[in-house]
Backbone bond lengths (Angstrom), bond angles and torsions (degrees), N, CA, C in turn:
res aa  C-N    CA-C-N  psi(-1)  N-CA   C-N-CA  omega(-1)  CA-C   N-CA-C  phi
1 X - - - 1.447 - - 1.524 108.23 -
2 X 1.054 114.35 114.16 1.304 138.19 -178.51 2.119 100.37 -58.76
3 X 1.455 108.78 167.54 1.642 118.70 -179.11 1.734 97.70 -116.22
4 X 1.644 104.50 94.94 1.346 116.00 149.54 2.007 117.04 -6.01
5 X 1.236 113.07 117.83 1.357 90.04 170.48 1.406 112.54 -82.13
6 X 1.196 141.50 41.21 1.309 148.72 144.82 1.632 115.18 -150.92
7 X 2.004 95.53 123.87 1.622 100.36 -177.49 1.506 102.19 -132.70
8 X 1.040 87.99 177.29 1.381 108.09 151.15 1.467 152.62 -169.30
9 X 1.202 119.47 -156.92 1.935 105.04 -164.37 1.215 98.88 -139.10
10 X 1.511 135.83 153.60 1.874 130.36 156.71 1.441 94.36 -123.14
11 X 1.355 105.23 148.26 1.698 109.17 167.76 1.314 80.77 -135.89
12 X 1.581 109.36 157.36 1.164 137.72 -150.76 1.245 90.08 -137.57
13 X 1.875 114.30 89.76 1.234 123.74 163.51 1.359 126.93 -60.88
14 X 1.787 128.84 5.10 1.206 105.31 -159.39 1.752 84.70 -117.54
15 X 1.488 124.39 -7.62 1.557 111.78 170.45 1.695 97.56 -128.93
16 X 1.108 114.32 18.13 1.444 124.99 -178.20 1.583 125.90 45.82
17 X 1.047 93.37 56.66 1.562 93.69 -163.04 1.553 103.08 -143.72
18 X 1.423 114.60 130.47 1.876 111.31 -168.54 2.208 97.68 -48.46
19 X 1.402 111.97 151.53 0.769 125.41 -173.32 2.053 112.84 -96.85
20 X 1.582 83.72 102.42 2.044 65.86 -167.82 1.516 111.05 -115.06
21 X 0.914 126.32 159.02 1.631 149.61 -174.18 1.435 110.33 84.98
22 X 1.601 115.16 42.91 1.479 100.51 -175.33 1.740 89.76 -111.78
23 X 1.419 94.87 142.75 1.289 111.33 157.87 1.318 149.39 -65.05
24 X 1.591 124.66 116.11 1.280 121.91 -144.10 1.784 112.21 -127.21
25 X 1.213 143.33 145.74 1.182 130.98 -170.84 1.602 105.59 -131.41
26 X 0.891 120.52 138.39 1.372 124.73 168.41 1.544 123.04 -103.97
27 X 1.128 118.43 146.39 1.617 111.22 -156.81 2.099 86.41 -143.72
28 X 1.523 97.78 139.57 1.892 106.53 152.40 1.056 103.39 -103.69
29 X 1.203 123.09 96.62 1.910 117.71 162.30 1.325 145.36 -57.24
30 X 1.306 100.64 -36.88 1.291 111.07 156.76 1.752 106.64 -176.58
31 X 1.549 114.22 174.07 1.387 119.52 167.74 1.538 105.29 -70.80
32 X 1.697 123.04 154.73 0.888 148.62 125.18 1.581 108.84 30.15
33 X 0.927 143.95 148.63 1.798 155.84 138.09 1.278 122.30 -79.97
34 X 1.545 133.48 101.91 1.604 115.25 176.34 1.482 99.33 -89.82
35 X 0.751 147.84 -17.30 1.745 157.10 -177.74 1.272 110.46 -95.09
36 X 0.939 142.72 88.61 1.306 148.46 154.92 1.772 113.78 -44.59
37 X 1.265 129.41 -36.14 0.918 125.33 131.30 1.453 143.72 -20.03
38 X 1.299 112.02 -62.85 1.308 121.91 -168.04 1.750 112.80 -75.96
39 X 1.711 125.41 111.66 1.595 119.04 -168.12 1.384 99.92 -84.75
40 X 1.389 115.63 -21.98 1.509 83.51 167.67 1.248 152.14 -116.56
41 X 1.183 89.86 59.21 2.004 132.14 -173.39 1.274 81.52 -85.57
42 X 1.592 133.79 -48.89 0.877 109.42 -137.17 1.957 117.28 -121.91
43 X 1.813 95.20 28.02 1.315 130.55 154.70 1.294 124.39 -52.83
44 X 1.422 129.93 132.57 1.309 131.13 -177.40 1.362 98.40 -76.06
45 X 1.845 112.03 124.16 1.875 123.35 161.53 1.531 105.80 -83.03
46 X 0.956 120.76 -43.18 1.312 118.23 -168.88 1.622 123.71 -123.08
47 X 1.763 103.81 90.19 1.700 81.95 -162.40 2.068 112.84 -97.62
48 X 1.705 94.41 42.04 1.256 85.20 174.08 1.704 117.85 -124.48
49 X 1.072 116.09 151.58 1.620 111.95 -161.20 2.073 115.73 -66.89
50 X 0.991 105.43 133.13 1.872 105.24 -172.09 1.625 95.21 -71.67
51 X 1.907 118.14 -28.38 1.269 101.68 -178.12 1.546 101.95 -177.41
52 X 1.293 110.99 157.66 1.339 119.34 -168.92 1.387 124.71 -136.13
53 X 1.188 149.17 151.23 1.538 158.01 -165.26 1.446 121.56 -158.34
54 X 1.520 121.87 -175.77 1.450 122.51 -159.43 1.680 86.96 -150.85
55 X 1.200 123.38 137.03 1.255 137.47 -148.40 2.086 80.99 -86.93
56 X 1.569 117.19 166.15 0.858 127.30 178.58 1.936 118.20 -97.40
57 X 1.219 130.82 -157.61 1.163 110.83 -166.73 1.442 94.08 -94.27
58 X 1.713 126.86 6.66 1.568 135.59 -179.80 1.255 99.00 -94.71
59 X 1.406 125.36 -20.38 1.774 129.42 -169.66 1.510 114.47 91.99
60 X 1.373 97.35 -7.56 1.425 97.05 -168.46 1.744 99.80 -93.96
61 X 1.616 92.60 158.17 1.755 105.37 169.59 1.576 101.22 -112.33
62 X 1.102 97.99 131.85 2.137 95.86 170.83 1.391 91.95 -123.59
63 X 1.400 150.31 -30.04 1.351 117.98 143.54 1.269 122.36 -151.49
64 X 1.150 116.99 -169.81 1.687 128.36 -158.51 1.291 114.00 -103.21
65 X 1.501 124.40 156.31 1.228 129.33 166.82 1.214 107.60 -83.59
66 X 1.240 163.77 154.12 1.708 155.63 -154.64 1.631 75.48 -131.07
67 X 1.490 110.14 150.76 1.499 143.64 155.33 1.533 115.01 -52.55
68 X 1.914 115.24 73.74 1.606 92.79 -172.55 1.785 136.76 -36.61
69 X 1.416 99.13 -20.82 1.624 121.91 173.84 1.251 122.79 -51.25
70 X 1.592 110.47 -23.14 1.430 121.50 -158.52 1.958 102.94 -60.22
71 X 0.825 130.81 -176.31 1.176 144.64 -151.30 1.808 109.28 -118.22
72 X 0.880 166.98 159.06 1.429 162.43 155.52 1.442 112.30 -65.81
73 X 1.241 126.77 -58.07 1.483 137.66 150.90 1.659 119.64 -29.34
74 X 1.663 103.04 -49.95 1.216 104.86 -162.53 1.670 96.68 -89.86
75 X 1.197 139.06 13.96 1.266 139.35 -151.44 1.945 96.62 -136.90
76 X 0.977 106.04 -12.47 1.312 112.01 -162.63 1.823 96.26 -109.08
77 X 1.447 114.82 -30.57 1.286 142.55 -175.24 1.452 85.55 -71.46
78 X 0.939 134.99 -110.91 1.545 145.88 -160.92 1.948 108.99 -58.74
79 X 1.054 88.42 -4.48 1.803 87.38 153.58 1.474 107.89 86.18
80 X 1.620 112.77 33.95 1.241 113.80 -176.78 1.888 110.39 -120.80
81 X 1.368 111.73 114.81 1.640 141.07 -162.60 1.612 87.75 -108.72
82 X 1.733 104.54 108.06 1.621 100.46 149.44 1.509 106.77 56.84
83 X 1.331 113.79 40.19 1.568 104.60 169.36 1.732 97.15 61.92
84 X 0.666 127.08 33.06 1.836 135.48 -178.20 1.958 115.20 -119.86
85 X 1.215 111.54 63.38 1.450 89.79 -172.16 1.603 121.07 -67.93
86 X 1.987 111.67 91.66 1.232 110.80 -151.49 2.194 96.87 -98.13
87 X 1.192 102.36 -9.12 1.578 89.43 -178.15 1.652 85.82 -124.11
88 X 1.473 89.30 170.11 1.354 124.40 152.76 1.896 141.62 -117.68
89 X 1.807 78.55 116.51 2.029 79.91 -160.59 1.757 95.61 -90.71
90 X 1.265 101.18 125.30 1.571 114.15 170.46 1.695 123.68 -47.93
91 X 0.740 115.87 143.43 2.130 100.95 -163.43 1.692 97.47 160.64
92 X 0.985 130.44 178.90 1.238 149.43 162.65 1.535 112.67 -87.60
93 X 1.220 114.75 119.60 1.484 118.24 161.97 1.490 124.01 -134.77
94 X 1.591 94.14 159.92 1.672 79.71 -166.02 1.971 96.77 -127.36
95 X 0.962 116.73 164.87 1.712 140.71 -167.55 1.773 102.28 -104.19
96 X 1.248 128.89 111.76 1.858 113.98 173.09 1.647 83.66 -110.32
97 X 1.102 118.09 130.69 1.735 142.62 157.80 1.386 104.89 -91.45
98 X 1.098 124.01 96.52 1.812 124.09 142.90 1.191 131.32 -32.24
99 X 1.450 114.38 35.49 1.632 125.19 -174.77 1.523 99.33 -52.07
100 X 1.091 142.65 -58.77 1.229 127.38 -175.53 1.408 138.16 -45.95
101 X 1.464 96.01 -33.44 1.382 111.20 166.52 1.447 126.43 -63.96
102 X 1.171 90.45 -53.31 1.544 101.11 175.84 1.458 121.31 -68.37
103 X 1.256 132.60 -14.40 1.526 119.13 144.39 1.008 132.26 -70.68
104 X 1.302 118.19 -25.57 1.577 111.24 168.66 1.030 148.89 -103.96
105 X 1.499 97.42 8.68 1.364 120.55 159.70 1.727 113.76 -95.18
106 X 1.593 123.03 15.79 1.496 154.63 145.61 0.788 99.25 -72.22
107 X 1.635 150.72 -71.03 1.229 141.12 177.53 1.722 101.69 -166.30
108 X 1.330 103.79 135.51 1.380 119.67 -158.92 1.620 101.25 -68.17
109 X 1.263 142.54 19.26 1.567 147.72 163.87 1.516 102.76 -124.53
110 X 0.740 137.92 -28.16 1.755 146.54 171.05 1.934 100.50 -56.79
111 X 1.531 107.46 105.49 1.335 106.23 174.93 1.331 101.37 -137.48
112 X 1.494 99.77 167.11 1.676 114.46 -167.42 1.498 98.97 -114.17
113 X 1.364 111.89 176.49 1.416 127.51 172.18 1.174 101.35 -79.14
114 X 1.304 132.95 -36.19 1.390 132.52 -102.40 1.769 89.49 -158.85
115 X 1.497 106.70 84.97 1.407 118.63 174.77 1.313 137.27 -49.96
116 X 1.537 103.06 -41.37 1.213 161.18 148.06 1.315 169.42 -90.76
117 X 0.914 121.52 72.39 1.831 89.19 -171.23 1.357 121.51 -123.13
118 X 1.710 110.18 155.17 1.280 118.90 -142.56 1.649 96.91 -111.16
119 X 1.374 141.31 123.80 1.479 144.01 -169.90 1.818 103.13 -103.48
120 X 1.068 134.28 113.87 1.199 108.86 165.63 1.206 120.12 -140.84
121 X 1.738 134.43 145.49 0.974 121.09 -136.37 1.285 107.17 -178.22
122 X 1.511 112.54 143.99 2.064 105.80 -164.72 1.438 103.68 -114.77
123 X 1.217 124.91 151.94 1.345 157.24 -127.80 2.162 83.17 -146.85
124 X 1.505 94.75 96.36 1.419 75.88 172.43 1.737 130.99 -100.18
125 X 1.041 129.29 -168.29 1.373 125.17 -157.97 1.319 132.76 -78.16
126 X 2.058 100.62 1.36 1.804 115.15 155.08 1.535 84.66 -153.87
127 X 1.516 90.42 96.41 1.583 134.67 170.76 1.157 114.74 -79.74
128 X 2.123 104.61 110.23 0.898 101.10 166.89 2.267 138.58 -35.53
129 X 1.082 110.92 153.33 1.472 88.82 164.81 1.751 149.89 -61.29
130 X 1.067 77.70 -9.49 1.753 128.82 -176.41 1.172 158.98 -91.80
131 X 1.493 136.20 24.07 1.287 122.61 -157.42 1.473 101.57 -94.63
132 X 1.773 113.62 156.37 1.165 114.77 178.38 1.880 93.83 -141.43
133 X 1.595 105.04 139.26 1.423 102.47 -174.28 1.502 99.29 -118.87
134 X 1.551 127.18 105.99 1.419 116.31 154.82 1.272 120.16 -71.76
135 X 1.630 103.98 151.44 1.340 100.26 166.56 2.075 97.35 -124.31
136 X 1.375 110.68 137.08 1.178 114.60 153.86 1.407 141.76 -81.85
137 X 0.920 154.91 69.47 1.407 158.94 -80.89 1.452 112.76 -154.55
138 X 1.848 120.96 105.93 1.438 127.63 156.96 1.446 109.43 -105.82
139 X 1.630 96.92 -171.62 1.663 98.26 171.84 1.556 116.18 -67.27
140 X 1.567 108.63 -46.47 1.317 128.49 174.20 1.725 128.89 -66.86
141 X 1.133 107.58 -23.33 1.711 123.48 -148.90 1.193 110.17 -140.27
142 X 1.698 125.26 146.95 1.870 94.08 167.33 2.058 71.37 -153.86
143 X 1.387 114.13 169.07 1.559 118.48 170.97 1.326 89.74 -164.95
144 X 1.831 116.62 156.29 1.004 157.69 -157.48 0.910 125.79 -132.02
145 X 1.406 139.30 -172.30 1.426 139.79 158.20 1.396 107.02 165.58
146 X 1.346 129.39 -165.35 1.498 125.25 -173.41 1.772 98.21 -114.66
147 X 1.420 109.31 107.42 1.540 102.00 -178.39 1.944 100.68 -91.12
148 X 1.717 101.59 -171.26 1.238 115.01 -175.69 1.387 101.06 -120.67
């Protein structure tokens, strides 16, 4: 099994320990903006996920199950060969974390603020090989950034 060129990790700042079996979705939102001008470049086209996974007992995802539904066109678009996601198409994409879930299935009175949370983030137009998205993760709080 090949390394997704986009992953990611949760650590679970509030018992410090990577956060695993949470459910994660991956989304292409749209292509690129040449207009900086133009707001609605920057409208969601596609608000359904190409593929989804469950973090490992490290928290981390290195790759995805792809949406058998997906389209041939639309699979070839975002750089996915044979269930192989071997390129990376530049565009906006976004990360959904099942934070909610995953606290309370920690213990069924243990709740978060934070039902959800939504990562989103552009892939620019000579894309690294690489992106990696942490998430830092309490009941109350969660922060991000672009890891390596």
């Amino acid at each position: 099994m090949s390394i997704a060129p986009i992953t990611c990790h949760i650590l679970d700042t509030s018992v410090g320990k990577p956060a695993s079996n949470v459910t994660c979705s991956i989304y292409y939102i749209s292509p690129l903006s040449t207009d900086p001008n133009d707001e609605s470049a920057y409208e969601v086209v596609n608000s359904k996920p190409f593929a989804m996974a469950r973090t490992d007992n490290d928290g981390r995802i290195k790759s995805w199950i792809y949406d058998p539904k997906l389209d041939a066109k639309y699979k070839t678009n975002i750089g996915i060969d044979d269930n192989n996601w071997c390129k990376l198409t530049p565009g906006i994409y976004k990360i959904k974390f099942l934070t909610g879930k995953y606290f309370h299935n920690l213990d069924e009175k243990n709740r978060t603020f934070f039902p959800f949370v939504e990562v989103t983030f552009e892939v620019g137009n000579t894309p690294d090989n690489h992106y990696h998205i942490p998430l830092l993760l309490s009941n109350h709080s969660y922060t991000t950034y672009r890891g390596s």
